[in-house]
Steps between C-alpha positions, in 0.01 A plus 500: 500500500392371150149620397200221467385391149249666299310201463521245824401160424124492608345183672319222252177341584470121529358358237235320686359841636546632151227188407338559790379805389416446119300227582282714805488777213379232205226394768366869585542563087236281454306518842440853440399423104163286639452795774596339801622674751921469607660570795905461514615378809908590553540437831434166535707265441243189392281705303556749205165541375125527613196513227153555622163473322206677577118404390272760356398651820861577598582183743798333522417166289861333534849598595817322307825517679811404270762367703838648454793321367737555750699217625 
């Protein structure tokens, strides 16, 4: 019985999830700069990102939900 390969192929992203992802990453780069809060949603398939801001006596002032790019 031959012996596997050292290397097996290994499986490739799509490149839509591969976007998917740099542009949920861009968004919490700069959320995070103007200290917002970020929340990463994965298991949800219509929403990949949640960014909340808070008024000086710790409230919740607003809540942004980016919608996912999944088709």
């Amino acid at each position: 019985m031959p012996r596997p390969p050292w290397n097996p192929p290994r499986k490739r992203r799509t490149r839509e999830h591969v976007l998917a992802d740099l542009s949920v990453n861009h968004l919490e780069k700069y959320a995070l700069r103007c200290g917002y809060a970020v929340e990463r949603i994965s298991n949800d398939y219509g929403l990949d990102l949640a960014i909340f801001t808070f008024d000086e006596f710790a409230r919740e002032k607003a809540a942004i939900r980016a919608p996912g790019g999944h088709p």
